[in-house]
C-alpha positions as CSV (number, residue, x, y, z in Angstrom):
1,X,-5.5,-61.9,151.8
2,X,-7.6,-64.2,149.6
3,X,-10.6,-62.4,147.7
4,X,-14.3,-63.3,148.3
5,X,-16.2,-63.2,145.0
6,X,-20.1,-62.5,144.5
7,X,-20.9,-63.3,140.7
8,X,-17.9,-62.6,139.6
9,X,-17.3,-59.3,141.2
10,X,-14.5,-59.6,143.9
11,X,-14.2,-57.7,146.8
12,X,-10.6,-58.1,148.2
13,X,-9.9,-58.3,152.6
14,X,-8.5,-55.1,153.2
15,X,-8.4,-53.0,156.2
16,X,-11.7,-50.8,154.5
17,X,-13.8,-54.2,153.7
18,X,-13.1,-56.9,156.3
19,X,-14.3,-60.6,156.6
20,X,-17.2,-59.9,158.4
21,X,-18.3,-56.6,156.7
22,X,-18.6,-59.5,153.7
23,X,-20.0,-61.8,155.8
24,X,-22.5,-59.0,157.3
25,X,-23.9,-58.2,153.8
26,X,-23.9,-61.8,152.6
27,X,-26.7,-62.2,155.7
28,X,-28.4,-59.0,154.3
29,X,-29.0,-60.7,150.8
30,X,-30.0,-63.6,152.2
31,X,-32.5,-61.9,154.7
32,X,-33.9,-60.2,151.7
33,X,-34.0,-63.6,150.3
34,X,-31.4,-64.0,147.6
35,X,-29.9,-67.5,147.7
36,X,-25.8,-67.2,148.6
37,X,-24.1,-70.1,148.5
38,X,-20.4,-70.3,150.3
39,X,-17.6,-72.2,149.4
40,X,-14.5,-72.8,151.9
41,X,-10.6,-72.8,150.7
42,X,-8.2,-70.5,149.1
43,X,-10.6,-70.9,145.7
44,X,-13.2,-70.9,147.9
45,X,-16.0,-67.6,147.7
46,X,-19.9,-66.8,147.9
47,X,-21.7,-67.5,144.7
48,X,-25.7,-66.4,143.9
49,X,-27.6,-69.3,143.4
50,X,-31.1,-70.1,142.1
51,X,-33.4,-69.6,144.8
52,X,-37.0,-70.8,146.3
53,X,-37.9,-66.7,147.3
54,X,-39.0,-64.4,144.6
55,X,-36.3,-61.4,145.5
56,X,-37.1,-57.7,145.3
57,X,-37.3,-56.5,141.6
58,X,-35.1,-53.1,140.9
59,X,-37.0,-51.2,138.4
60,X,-36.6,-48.2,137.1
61,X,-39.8,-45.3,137.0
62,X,-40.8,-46.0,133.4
63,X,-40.0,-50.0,134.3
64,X,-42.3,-49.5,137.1
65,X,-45.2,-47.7,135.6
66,X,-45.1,-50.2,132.8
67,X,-45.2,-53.2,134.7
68,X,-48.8,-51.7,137.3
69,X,-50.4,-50.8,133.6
70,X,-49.6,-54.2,132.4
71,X,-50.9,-55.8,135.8
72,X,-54.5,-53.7,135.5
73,X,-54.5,-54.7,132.0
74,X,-54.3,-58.5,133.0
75,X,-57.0,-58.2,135.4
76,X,-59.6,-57.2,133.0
77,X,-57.6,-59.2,129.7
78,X,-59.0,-62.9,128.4
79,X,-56.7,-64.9,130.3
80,X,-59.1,-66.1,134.0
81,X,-57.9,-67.2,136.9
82,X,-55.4,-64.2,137.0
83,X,-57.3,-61.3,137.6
84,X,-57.4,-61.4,141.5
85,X,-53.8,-62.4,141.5
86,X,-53.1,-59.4,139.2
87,X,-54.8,-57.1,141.3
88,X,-53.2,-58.0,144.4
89,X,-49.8,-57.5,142.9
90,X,-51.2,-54.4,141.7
91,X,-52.3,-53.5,144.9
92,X,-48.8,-54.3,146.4
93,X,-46.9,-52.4,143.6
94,X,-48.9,-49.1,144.6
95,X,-48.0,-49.1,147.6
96,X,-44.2,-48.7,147.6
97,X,-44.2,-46.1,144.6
98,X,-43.2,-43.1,145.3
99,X,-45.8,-40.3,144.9
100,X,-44.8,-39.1,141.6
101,X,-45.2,-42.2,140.0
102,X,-48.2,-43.2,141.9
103,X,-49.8,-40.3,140.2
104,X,-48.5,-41.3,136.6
105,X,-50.6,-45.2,137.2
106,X,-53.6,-43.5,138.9
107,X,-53.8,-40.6,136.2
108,X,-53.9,-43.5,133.2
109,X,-56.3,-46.1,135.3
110,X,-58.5,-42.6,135.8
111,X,-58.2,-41.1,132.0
112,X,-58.7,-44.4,130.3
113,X,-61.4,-46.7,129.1
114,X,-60.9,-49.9,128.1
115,X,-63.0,-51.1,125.1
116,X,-63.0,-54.6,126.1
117,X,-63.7,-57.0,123.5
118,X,-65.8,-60.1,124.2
119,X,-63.3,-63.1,123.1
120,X,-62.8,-66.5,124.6
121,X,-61.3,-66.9,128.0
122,X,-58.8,-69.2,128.3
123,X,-57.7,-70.6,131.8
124,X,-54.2,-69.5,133.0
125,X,-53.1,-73.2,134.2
126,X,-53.8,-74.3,130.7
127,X,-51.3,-71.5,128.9
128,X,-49.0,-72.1,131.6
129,X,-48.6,-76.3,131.2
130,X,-48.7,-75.7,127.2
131,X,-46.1,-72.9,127.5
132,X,-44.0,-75.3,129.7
133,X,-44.5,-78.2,127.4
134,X,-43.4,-76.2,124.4
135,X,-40.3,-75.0,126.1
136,X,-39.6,-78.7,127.7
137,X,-40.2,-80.3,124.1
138,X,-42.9,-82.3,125.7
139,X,-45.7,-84.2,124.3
140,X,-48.9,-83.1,125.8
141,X,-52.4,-85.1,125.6
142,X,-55.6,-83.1,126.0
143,X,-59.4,-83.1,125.2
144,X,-60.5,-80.9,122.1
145,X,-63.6,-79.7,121.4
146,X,-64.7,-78.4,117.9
147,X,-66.9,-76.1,116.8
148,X,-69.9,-78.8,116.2
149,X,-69.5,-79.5,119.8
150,X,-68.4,-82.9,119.2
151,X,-65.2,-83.7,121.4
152,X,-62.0,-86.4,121.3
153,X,-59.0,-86.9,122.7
154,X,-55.6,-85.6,121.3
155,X,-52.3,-86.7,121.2
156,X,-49.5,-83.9,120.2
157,X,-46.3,-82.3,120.5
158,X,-47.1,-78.9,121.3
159,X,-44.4,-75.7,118.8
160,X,-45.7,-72.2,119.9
161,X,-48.4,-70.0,121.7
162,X,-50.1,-67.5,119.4
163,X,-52.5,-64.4,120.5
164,X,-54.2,-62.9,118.2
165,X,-56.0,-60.3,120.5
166,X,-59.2,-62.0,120.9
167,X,-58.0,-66.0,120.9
168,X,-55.4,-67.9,121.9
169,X,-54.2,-70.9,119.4
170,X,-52.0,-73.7,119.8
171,X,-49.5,-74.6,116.8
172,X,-48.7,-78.2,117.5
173,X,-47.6,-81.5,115.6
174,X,-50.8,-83.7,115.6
175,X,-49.0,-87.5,116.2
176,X,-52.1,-89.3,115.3
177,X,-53.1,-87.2,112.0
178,X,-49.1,-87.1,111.5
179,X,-49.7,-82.9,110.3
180,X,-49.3,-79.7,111.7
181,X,-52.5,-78.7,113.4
182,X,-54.1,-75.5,115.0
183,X,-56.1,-75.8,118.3
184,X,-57.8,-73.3,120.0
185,X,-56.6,-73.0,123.8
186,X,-60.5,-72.6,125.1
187,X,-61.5,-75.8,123.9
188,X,-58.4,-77.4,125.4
189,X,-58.9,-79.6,128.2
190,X,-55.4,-80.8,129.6
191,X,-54.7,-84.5,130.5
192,X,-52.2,-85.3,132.4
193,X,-49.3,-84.7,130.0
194,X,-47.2,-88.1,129.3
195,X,-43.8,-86.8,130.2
196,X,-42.4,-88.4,127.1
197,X,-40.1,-85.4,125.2
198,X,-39.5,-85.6,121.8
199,X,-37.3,-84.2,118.9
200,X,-38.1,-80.8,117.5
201,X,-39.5,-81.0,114.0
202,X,-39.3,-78.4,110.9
203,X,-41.8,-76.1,111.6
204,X,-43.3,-72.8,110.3
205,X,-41.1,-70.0,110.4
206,X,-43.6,-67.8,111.3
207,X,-46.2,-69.1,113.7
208,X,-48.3,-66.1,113.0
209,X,-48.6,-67.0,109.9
210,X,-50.1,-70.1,110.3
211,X,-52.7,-68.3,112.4
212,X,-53.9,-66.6,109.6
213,X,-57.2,-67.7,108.4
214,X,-57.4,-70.4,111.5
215,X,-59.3,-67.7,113.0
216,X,-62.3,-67.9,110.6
217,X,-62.3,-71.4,110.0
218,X,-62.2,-72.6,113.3
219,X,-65.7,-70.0,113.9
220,X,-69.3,-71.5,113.7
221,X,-70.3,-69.6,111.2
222,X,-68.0,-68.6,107.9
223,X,-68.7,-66.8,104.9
224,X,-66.6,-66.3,101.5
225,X,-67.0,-62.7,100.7
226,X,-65.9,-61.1,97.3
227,X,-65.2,-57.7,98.0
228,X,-65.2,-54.7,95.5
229,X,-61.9,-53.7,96.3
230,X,-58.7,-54.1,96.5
231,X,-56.8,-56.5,98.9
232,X,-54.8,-53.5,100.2
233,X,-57.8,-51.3,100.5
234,X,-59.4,-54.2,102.9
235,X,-57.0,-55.5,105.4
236,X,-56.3,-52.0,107.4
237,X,-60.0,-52.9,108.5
238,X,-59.2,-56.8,109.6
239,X,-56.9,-58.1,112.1
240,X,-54.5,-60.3,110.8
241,X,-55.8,-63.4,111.4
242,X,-58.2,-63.0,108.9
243,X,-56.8,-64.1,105.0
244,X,-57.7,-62.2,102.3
245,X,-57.2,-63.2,99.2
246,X,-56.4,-60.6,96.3
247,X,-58.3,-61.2,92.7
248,X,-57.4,-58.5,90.6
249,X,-56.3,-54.8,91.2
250,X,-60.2,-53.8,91.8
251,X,-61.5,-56.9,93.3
252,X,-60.7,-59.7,96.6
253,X,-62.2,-62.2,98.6
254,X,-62.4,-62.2,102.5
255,X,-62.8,-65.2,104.5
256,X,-65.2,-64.0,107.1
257,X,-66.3,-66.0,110.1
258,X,-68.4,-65.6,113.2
259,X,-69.5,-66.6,116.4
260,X,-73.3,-66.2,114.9
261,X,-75.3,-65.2,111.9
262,X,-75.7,-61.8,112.7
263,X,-72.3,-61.3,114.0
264,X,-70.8,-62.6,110.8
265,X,-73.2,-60.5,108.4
266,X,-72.4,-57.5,110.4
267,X,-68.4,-57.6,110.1
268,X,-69.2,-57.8,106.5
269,X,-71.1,-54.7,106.5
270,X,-68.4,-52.9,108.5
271,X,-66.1,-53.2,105.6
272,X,-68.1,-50.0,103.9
273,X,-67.4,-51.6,100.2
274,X,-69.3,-53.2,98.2
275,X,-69.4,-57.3,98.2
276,X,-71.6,-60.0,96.8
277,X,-72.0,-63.5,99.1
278,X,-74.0,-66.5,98.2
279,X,-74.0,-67.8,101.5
280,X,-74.0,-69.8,103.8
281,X,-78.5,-70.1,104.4
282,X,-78.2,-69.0,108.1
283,X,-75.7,-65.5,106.4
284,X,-78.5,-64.7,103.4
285,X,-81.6,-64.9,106.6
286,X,-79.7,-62.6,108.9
287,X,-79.1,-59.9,106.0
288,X,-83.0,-60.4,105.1
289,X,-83.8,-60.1,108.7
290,X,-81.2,-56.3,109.1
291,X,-83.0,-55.6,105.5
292,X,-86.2,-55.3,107.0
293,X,-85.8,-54.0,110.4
294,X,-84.0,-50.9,108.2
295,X,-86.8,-50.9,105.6
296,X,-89.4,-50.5,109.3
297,X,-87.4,-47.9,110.3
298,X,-86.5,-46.0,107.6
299,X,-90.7,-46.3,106.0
């Protein structure tokens, strides 16, 4: 007799495995909603296809415990619109895992605090459509507003995602400026995209890279700081979106930047080294300002 075949793995009529035991668990896969597709004739045989239902996911325990820590982690991460869904799912996942590993999700949701960091939310919808686009090759219009408020209308062809742990950037090709530009997703405002798809162009090789030292020049306020140290000493205390620039073997500059003043003046401090600014105004008021509320309290 002829051989059925299910992704390549053939299961041959014999007296053990009949027609319709084949036929019986064909049904089964389909109840649990994988897609089966049949084809009639001597070549003829079933075939998975892609399907409309999400089927059950077979994971193993340390696949399982990693995917309800990543789930509790996205409910209280910078990306909204997700967290209820991500909690649901949660909810769902804890309830058909076994006891033991039950136990292993609860003990790490009980025995750890998350030091949440206060960045910019982005919207899910709008990381999914520029995730899409940059897969599709598609050209994507959007609203963009920069950091002196002042907003226009974009016109790009989007390359790669980047997080940097407290922002999401966009690394596209700018059509209109005809360069490589840097976008921050929260001041993205999608348009409907134009469908048009386009040629991928040499880009960066690293798209990290590029990030590095967006982060402070897109911020409100930025400060050049030359640091008495040296460039290796300084960035184990900056993430890596911030550039730092080495001088000489004693001495570097750090390109800070800041959502305010007193932000920016106190990430300087936090470097515990020496340094010597000369601005910007808003920078040398702030310091003036910390000066005296120490010399109050120290008097």
């Amino acid at each position: 007799m002829p051989a059925k075949s299910l992704r390549g793995l053939s299961v041959p009529f014999t007296r053990s495995v009949s027609p319709r035991t084949i036929r019986y668990d064909v049904d089964k896969l389909r109840n649990l909603g994988y897609p089966v597709h049949a084809a009639p004739g001597v070549a003829g045989g079933y075939r998975l296809g892609a399907g409309a239902k999400l089927p059950p996911l077979l994971l193993d325990d340390d696949e399982a415990v990693a995917v309800a820590v990543g789930l509790r982690t996205a409910a209280i991460g910078s990306v909204t619109g997700i967290e209820e869904s991500a909690m649901n799912a949660l909810a769902k996942l804890e309830q058909v895992l076994p006891p033991r590993l039950r136990r292993r999700v609860t003990d790490l949701h009980t025995y750890t605090t998350p030091l949440t960091r206060r960045g910019d939310p982005v919207r899910a919808d709008t990381l999914t459509l520029l995730a899409a686009a940059c897969r599709d090759c598609h050209r994507v219009r959007f609203t963009y507003t920069k950091h002196d408020g002042s907003a226009d209308e974009r016109h790009a062809e989007p390359h790669r995602l980047v997080h940097t742990g407290r922002r999401w950037y966009l690394i596209a090709w700018d059509i209109d400026r005809h360069d490589w530009r840097t976008y921050r997703v929260d001041r993205i405002v999608p348009l409907q995209p134009t469908g048009m798809r386009f040629a991928p162009r040499p880009h960066p090789p690293d798209p990290a890279s590029v990030i590095r030292g967006v982060d402070t020049a897109l911020s409100t306020h930025r400060a050049k700081v030359t640091v008495r140290a040296p460039a290796s000493a300084i960035t184990g205390y900056l993430p890596d979106s911030v550039a730092v620039e080495p001088i000489d073997d004693a001495t570097c500059v750090v390109h800070a930047g800041a959502d305010t003043a007193y932000q920016l003046a106190l990430h300087i401090l936090m470097l515990d080294k020496d340094f010597h600014v000369g601005g910007p105004p808003d920078l040398l008021d702030a310091f003036a300002v910390m000066r005296g509320r120490l010399d109050a309290t120290t008097g």
